[in-house]
C-alpha positions, -999 to +999 in steps of 0.1 A: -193+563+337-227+575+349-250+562+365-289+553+359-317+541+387-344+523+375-372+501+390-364+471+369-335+461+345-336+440+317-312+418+299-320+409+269-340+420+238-363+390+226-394+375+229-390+370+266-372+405+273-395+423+256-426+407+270-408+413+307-405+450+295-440+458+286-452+440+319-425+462+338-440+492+323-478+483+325-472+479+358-461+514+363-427+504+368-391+522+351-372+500+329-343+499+311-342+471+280-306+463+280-290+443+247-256+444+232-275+434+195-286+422+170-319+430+176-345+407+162-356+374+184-341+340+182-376+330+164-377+360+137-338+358+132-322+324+132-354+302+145-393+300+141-398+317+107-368+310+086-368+277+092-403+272+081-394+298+049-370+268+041-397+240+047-422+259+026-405+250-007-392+215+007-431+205+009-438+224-023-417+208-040-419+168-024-459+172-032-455+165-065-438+128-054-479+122-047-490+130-082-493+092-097-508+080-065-542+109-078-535+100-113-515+130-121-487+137-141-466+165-147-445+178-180-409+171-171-392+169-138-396+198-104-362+219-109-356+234-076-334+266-079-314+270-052-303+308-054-339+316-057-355+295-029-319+315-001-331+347-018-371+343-005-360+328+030-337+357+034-361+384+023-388+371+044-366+368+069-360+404+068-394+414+070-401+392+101-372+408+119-383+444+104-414+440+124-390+435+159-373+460+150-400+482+150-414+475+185-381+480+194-376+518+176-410+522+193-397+514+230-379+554+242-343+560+237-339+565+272-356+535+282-331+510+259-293+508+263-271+490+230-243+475+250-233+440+272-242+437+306-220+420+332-236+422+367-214+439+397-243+427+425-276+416+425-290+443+415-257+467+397-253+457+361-226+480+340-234+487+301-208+502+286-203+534+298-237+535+321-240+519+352-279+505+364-286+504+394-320+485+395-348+473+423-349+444+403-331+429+374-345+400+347-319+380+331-334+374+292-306+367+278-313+337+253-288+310+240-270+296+216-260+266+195-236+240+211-210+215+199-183+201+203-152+221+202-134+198+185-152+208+151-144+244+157-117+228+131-142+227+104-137+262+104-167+278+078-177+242+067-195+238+100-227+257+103-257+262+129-290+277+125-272+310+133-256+304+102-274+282+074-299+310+067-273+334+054-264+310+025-270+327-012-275+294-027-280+255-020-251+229-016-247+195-028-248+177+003-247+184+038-240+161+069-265+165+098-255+161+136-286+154+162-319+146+152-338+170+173-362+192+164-336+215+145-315+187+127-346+168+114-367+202+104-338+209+081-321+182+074-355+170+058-363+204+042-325+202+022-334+166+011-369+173+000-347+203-024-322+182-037-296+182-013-280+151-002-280+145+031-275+122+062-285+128+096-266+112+126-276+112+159-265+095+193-285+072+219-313+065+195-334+099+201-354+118+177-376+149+187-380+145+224-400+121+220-405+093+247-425+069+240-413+040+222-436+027+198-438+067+183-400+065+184-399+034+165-423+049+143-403+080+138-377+060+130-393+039+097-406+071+084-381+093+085-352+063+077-372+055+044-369+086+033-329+098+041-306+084+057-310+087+096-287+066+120-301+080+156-273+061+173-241+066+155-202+061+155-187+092+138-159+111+131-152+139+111-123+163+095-118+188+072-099+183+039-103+215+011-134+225+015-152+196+022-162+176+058-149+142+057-170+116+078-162+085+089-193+066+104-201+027+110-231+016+084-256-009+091-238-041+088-209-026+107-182-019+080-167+022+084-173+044+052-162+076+042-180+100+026-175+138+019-194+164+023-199+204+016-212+212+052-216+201+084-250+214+103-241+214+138-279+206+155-267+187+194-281+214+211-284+252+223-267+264+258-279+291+277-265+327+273-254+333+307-216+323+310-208+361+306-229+379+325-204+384+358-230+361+372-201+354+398-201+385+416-241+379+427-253+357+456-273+335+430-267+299+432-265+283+396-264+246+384-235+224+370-245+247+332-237+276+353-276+287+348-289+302+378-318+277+402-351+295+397-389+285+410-400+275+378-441+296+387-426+328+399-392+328+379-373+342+408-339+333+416-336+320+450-346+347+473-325+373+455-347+404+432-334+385+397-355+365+374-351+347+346-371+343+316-375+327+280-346+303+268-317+314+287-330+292+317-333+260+297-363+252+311-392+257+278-373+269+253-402+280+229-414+313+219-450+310+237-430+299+266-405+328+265-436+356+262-449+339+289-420+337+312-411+368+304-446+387+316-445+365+349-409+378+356-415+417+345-446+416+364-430+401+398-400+420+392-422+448+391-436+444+422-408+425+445-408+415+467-445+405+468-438+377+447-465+357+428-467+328+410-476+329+374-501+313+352-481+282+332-500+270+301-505+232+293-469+220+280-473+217+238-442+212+214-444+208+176-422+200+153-428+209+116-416+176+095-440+159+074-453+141+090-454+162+119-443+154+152-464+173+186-459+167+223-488+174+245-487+182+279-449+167+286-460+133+266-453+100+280-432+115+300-454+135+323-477+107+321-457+082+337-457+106+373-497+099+376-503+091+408-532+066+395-515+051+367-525+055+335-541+039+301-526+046+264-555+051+237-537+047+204-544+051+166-524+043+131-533+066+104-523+040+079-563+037+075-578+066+089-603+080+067-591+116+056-560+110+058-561+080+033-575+104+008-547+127+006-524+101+011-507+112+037-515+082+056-485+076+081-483+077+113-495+072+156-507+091+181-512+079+214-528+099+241-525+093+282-550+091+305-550+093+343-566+054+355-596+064+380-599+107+374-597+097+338-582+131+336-564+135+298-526+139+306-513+144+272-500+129+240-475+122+219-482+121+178-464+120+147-485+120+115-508+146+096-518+178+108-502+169+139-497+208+147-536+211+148-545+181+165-522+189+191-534+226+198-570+207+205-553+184+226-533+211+244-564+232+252-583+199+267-552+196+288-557+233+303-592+229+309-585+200+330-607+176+308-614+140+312-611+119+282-650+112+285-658+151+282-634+152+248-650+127+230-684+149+244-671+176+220-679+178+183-662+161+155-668+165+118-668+137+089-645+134+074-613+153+091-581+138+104-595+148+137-615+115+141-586+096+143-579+118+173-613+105+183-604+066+177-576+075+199-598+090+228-626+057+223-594+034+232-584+051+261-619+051+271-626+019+271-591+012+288-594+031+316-635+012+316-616-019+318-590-005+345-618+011+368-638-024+365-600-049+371-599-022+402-634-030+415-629-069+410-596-066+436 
């Protein structure tokens, strides 16, 4: 064994461990970048980018089911071929994680150690043969898909989004557990080429979303297209090669159905169960995920932050790079601990339509101390969107009754990811729904729905301010 001192060690090699690396270094700190492998980012690897490589031809290829609707027509029927779509997500994949990969060649040899870390104190971690002894030490460590153990028993017929991305061609049919942001991404992307597929979920969720009339929404769209039971009664077994599931239908008869896969999507668990996170003074929650101050990313009053998805707080990649700068940075400079700059809360999920979160949605909304007023629009008649017919859909924003501060929004319909970026960046600037609707908006964009949403919670919180006066 030998042994290595450095200002600040980090655990993990993604998105957040990386960002807590440079800011360790730009900060004139040593730092070691510590990772047993792969290299590559949950979002480059097994997230972000092959997901949407698989959603790319799933929209491609559903487009056409809009042709008669312009008066179009095509020669014979979309043939979607399966080996051929695996090959390009695969591929691209590739590339994305090339360009990690990179960075990471680019970071010095002596700065990066390829092994598992397992903590001895607060601030001793041992790497294979090397032992760190650190002023400070950020825990990056990520996650990983979770289910039950039972379907362990499924054997190769179960897959995550670890998994799915390595197949070389496209089943028949897969089975879909949880309607989250994972389950209903791909579980809409397989239908849309070919693949026949159900998605079950339990107490009647989709998305994170809260509020709900956008649930209930969510829920006609989405359940016209595929099947999608968001509170099921399910069991499943393996037989051959094929996932056998018993569920209760509609009018409360069981069926059984087979399948080729099941795609395991109930939810990701922190990576820190094997960290020797016993042998520090941290205190950690009933996950076994250490208690952190969610602005300065510190762990109690001890020299170890936390960062990116393996704290379960925000687990998206803008979130991770952010996290991990504010806990390189504090680590950095412990123990004059600072808090860091947190951006308006903004979560998209890439359907069709699409579904955003602003600002922690209903929610967030509900903990104003004023109250607040919903503005809401339908798209089934909004002007842009009825031209390209892709005219389904709400959005609702929240607004704080007597600041008239905007709070956020939930959405699901059309170019939901843009609409909530403009939302998100009101949200940061502290707007009030009266200064939004000051902004420009073109003719004719989806974005004046927004607007029809904005003149209803205006006038709302009009009608609040004046039922306040009258008291």
């Amino acid at each position: 064994m030998r042994t290595v001192k450095t200002d600040v060690a980090i655990i993990g090699a993604g998105t957040a461990g990386l960002s807590a690396y440079r800011a360790a270094k730009a900060a004139g700190r040593s730092a070691l970048l510590i990772d047993g492998g792969p290299y590559g980012t949950t979002c480059a690897r097994v997230g972000c980018m092959p997901s949407k490589l698989l959603i790319a031809p799933a929209e491609a290829a559903h487009g056409v089911e809009r042709f008669p609707g312009f008066g179009l027509q095509l020669p014979g029927d979309v043939i979607v071929d399966g080996k051929a779509v695996m090959a390009r997500v695969r591929a691209e994949r590739d590339r994305f994680v090339g360009f990690v990969l990179q960075g990471i060649a680019g970071i010095p040899a002596h700065d990066r150690i390829e092994a598992h870390a397992r903590f001895v104190s607060d601030t001793m971690v041992v790497a294979g043969d090397t032992t760190i002894d650190a002023r400070a030490v950020v825990i990056a460590t990520g996650s990983k898909p979770s289910f039950p153990a039972s379907w362990k028993a499924l054997g190769d017929r179960v897959v995550t989004n670890e998994t799915i991305f390595e197949w070389t061609d496209l089943p028949e049919s897969v089975v879909v557990f949880g309607p989250g942001v994972i389950g209903l991404e791909l579980g809409q992307a397989l239908h849309r080429l070919g693949v026949r597929v159900k998605i079950f979920g339990r107490g009647g969720g989709i998305a994170h979303l809260a509020d709900p009339e956008l649930l209930a929404e969510a829920r006609r769209i989405f359940g016209t297209e595929f099947h999608l039971d968001t509170d099921a009664h399910a069991d499943v077994a393996r037989d051959g090669d094929r996932v056998i599931v018993r569920h209760r239908g509609p009018d409360g008869e069981w069926r059984t159905e087979a399948f080729d896969y099941l795609l395991a999507a109930t939810g990701r668990t922190p990576n820190v169960h094997d960290l020797g996170l016993e042998k520090t003074t941290l205190a950690r929650d009933a996950q076994g995920v250490p208690l952190f101050d969610r602005e300065t990313l510190q762990c109690g009053g001890a020299p170890v932050f936390i960062a990116g998805d393996a704290n379960a707080d925000v687990p998206l990649l803008h979130e991770a790079a952010d996290e991990g700068r504010i806990a390189g940075e504090n680590a950095a400079r412990f123990p004059d601990v600072r808090a860091g700059m947190r951006r308006a809360g903004l979560a998209i999920i890439f359907t069709d339509p699409q579904i955003a979160i602003v600002g922690g949605g209903l929610r967030a909304a509900r903990n104003a101390a004023g109250g607040f007023v919903t503005g809401a629009v339908a798209f089934d008649d909004q002007g842009r969107a009825r031209v390209m017919q892709r005219n389904r859909g709400r959005l609702h924003v929240y607004a704080e009754i007597g600041t008239g501060l905007l709070l956020g929004a939930e959405m699901i319909g059309p170019d939901a990811e843009h609409l909530a970026h403009l939302l998100a960046w009101s949200r940061q600037l502290d707007l009030t729904i009266g200064e939004v609707l000051m902004l420009p908006f073109y003719h004719p964009v989806v974005e004046e729905g927004l607007r029809t949403a904005l003149r209803d919670a205006y006038a709302k919180l009009d009608a609040a301010a004046k039922e306040r006066r009258a008291a």
